[in-house]
N, CA, C and O of each residue as an XYZ file, in Angstrom:
332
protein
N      60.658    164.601     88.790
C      60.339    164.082     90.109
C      58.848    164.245     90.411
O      58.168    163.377     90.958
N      58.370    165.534     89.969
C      57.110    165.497     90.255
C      55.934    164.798     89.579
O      54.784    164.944     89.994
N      56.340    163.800     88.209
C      55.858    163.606     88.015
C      55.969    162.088     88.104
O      55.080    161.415     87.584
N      57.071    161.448     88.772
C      56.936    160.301     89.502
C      56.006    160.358     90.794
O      55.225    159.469     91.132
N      56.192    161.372     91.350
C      55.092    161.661     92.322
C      53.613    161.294     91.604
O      53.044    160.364     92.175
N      53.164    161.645     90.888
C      51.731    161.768     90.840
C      51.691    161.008     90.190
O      50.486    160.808     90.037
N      52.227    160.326     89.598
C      52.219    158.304     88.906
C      52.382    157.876     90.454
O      51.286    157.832     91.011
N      53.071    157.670     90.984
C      52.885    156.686     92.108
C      51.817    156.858     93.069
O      51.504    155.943     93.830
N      50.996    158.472     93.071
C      49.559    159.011     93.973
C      48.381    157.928     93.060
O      47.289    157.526     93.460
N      48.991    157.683     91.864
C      47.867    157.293     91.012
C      47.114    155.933     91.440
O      45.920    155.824     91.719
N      48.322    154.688     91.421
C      47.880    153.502     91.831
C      47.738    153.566     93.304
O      46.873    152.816     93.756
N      48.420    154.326     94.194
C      47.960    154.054     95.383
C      46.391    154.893     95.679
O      45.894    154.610     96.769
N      45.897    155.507     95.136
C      44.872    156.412     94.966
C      43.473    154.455     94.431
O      42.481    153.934     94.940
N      44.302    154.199     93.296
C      43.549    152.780     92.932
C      43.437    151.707     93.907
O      42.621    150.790     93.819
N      44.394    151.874     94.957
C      44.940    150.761     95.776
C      43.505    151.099     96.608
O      42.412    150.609     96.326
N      43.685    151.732     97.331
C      42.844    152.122     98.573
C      40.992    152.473     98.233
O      40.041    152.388     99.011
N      41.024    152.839     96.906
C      39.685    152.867     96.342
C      39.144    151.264     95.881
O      37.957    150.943     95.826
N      40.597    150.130     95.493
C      39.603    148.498     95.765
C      39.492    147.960     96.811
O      38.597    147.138     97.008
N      40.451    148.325     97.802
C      40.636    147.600     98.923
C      38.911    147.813     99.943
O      38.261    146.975    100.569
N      38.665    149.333     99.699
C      37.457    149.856    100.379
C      36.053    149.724     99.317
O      34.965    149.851     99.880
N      36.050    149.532     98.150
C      34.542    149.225     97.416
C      34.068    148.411     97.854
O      34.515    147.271     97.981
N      32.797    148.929     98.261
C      31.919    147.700     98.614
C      30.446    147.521     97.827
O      29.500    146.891     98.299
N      30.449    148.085     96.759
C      29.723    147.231     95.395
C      30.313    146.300     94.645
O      31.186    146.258     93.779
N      29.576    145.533     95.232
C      30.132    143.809     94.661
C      30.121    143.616     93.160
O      30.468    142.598     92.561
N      29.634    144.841     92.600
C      29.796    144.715     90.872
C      30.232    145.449     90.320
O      30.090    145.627     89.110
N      30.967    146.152     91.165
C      31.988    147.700     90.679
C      33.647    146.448     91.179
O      34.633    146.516     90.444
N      33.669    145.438     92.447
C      34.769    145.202     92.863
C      35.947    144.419     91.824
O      37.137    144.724     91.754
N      35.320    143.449     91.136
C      36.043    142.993     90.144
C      36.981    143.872     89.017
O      38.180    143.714     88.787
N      36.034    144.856     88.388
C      36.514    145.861     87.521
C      37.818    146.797     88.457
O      38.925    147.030     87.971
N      37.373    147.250     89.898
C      38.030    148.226     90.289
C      39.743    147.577     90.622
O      40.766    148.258     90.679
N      39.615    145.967     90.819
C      40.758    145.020     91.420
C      41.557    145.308     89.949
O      42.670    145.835     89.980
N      41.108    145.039     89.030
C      41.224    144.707     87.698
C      42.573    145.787     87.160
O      43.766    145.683     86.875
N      41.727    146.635     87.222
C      42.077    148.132     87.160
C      43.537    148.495     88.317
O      44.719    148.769     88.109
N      42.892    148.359     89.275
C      44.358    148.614     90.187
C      45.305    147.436     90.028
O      46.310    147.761     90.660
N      45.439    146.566     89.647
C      46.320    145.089     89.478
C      47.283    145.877     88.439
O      48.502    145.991     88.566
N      46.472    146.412     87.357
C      47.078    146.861     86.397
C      48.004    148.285     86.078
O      48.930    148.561     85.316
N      47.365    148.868     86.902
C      48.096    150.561     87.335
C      49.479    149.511     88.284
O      50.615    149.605     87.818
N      49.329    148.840     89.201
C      50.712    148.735     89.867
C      51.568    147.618     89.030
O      52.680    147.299     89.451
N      50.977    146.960     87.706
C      52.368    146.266     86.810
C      52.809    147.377     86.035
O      53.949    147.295     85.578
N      52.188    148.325     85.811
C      52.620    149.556     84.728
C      53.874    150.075     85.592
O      55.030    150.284     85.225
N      53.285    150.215     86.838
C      54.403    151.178     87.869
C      55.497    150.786     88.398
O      56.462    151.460     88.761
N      55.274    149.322     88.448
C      56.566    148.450     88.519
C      57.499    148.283     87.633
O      58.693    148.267     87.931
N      56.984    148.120     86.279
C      57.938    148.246     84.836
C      58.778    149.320     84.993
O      59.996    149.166     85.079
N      58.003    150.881     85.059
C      58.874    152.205     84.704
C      59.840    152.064     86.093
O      61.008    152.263     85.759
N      59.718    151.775     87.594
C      60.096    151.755     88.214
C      61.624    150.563     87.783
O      62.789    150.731     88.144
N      61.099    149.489     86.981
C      62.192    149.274     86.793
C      63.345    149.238     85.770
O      64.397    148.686     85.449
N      62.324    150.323     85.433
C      63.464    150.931     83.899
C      63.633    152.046     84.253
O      62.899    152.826     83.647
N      64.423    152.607     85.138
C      64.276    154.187     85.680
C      65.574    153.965     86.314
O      65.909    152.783     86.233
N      66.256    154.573     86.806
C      67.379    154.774     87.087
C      67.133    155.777     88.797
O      66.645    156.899     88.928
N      67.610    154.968     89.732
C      67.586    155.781     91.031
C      66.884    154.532     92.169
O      66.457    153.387     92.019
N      67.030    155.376     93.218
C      66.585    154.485     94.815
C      65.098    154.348     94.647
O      64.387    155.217     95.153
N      64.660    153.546     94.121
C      63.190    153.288     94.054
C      62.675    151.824     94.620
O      61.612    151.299     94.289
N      63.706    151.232     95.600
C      63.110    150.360     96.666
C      61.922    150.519     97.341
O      61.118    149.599     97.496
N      61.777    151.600     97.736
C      60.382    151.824     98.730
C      59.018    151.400     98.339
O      58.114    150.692     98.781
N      59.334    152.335     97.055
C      58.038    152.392     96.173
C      58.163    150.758     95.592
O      57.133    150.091     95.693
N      59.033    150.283     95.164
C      59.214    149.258     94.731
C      58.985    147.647     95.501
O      58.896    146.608     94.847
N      58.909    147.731     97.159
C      58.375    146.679     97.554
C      57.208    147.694     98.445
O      57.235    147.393     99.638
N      56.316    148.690     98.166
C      54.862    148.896     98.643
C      54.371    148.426     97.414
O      53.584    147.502     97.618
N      54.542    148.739     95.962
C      54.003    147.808     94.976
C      53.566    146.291     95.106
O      52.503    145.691     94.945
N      55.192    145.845     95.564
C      55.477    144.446     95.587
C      53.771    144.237     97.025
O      52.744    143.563     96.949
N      54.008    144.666     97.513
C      53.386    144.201     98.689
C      51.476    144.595     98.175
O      50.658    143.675     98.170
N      51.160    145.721     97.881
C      49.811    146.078     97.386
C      49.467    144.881     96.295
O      48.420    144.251     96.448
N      50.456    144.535     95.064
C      50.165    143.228     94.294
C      49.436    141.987     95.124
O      48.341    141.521     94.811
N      50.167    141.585     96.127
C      50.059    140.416     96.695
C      48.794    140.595     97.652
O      48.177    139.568     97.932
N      48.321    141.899     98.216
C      46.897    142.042     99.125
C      46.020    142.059     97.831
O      44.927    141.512     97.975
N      46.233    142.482     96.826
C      45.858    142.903     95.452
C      44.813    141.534     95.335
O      43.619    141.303     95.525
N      46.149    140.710     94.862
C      45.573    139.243     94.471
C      44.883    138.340     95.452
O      44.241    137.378     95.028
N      44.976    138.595     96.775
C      44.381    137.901     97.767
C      43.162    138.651     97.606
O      42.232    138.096     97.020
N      43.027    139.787     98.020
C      41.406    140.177     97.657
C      41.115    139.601     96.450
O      40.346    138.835     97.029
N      41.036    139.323     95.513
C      40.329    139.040     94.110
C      40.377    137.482     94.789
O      39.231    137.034     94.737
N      41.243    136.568     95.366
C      41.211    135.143     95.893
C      39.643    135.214     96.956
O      38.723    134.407     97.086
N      39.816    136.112     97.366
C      38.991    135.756     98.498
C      37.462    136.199     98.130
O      36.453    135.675     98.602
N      37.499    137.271     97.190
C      36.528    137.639     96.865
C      35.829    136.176     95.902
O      34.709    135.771     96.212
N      36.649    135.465     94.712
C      35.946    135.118     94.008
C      35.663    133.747     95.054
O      34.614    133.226     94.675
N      36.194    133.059     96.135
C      35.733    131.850     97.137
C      34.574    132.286     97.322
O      33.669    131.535     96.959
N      34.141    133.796     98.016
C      33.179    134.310     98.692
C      31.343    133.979     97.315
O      30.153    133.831     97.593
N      32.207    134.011     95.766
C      31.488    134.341     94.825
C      30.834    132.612     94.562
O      29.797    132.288     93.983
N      31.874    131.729     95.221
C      31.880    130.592     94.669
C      31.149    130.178     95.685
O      30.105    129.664     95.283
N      31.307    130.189     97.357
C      30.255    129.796     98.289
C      28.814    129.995     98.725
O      28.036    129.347     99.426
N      28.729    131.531     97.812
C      27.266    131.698     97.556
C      26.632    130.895     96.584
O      25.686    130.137     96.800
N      27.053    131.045     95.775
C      26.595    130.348     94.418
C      26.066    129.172     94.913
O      24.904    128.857     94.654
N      27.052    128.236     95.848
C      26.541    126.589     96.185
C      25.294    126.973     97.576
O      24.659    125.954     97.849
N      24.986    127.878     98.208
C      24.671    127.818     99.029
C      23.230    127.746     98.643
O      22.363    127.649     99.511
């Protein structure tokens, strides 16, 4: 148990460290990186045996702000560029 604990501190630890970077050349790598800690955590989560809904749609849900930041970021990358 405790060490589902500190796998799941891990990506949310990643979550909240891309959501808040604000070096625009650290942000890509750091999205990158956390995208990937929460498909790892979703797999074992769903090869594991037990009530792991919770954790299982805050994943679901961090994925999807996940990918909208990297959406919005690379528009932001694409409207400078033309500007």
């Amino acid at each position: 148990m405790m060490k589902n604990a500190g796998v799941s501190q891990t990506w949310r630890a990643l979550y909240q460290a891309a959501l808040f970077e604000t070096d625009k050349q650290k942000q890509p790598s750091c999205i990158d990186e956390t995208e990937r800690a929460l498909i790892r955590r979703a797999r074992e989560l769903f090869a594991s045996p037990g009530d792991n809904d919770q954790e299982a749609q805050a994943i679901d849900d961090a994925l999807y702000a996940i990918r909208a930041l990297r959406s919005c970021l690379q528009l932001n990358t694409r409207g400078s560029e033309a500007a």
